[in-house]
N, C-alpha and C positions, 0 to 999 in steps of 0.2 A: 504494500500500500504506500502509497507517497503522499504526501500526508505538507501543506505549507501553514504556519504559522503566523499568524498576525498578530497586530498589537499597536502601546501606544508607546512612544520613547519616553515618558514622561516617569520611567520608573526605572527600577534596575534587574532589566527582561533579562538580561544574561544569569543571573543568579535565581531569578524567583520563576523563570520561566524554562530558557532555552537548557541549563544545567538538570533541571528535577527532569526533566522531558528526555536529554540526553540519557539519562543511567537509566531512566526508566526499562520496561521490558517492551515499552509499546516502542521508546526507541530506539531499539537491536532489534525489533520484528520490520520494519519500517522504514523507509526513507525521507528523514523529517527534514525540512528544507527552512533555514531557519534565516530570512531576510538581510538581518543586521551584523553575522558572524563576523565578531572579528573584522569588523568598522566597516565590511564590505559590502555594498547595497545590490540586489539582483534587481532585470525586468521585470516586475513582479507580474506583469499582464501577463506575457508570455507561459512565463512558471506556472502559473495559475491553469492557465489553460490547459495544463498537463496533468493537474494532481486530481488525488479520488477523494481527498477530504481537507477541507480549510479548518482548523482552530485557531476560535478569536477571542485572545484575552481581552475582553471589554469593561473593564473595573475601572477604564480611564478614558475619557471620549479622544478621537482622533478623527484627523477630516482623513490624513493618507488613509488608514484603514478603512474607513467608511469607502473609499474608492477601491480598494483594493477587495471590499467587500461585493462592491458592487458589481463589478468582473465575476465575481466567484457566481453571484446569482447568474447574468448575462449569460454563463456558460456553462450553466446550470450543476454546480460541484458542489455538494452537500457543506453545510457552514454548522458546524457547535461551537455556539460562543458560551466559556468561560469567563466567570469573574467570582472576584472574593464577595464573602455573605456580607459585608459591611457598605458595597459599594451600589450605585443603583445604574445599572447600564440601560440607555437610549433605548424607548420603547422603540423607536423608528425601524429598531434594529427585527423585529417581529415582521417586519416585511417583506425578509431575506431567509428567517429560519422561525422556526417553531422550540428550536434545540436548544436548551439552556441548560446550565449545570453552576450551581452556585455553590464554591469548598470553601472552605473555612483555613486548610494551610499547604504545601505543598503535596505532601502527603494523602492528603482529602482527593486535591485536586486531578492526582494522579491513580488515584482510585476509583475517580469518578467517569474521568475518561476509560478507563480501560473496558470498564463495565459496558460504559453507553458502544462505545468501538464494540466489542464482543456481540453485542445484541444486535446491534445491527447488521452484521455476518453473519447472525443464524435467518 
């Protein structure tokens, strides 16, 4: 599964995102495509266009992601956005996905995805 991540830079996505994601199991099953590696920025249209599932951490508003969101519907690639239980993410965002999963800490969050990812393969 190839699997692109989004998000907002307005936090520290490498450690609270892109790291729990990497060690995870869903990321050794998967080819996670993760935008901001390492200061480097992809075409994200492009990328997008390729993968079988977008995660969107939306616990902080972003106009790129909201665009980068919006590709993903246009090309009709399944979207589960993510966000912490404390933050309230853009109804707008119900537009694009039905799919939500609210964790509490890295741990949650990565529990939470693997579950929803599994059921939706059966």
């Amino acid at each position: 599964m190839k699997i692109f991540v989004t998000h907002s830079s307005d936090y520290d996505f490498q450690n609270e995102l892109y790291e729990p994601l990497k060690g995870s199991q869903l990321g050794k099953r998967s080819e996670i495509i993760f935008p901001h590696e390492d200061g480097s920025e992809v075409v994200t249209k492009e990328v997008i266009k390729e993968c079988d599932l977008i995660i969107a951490e939306v616990s902080r508003p972003s106009t790129g992601q909201g665009i980068e969101l919006g590709w993903a519907d246009m090309f009709q690639i399944p979207v589960v956005c993510i966000y912490q239980e404390n933050s309230k993410p853009s109804r707008s965002l119900s537009k694009i996905t039905s799919n939500f999963l609210a964790y509490i800490n890295k741990e949650d969050m990565l529990a939470k995805l693997e579950e929803w990812i599994s059921k939706k393969k059966d």
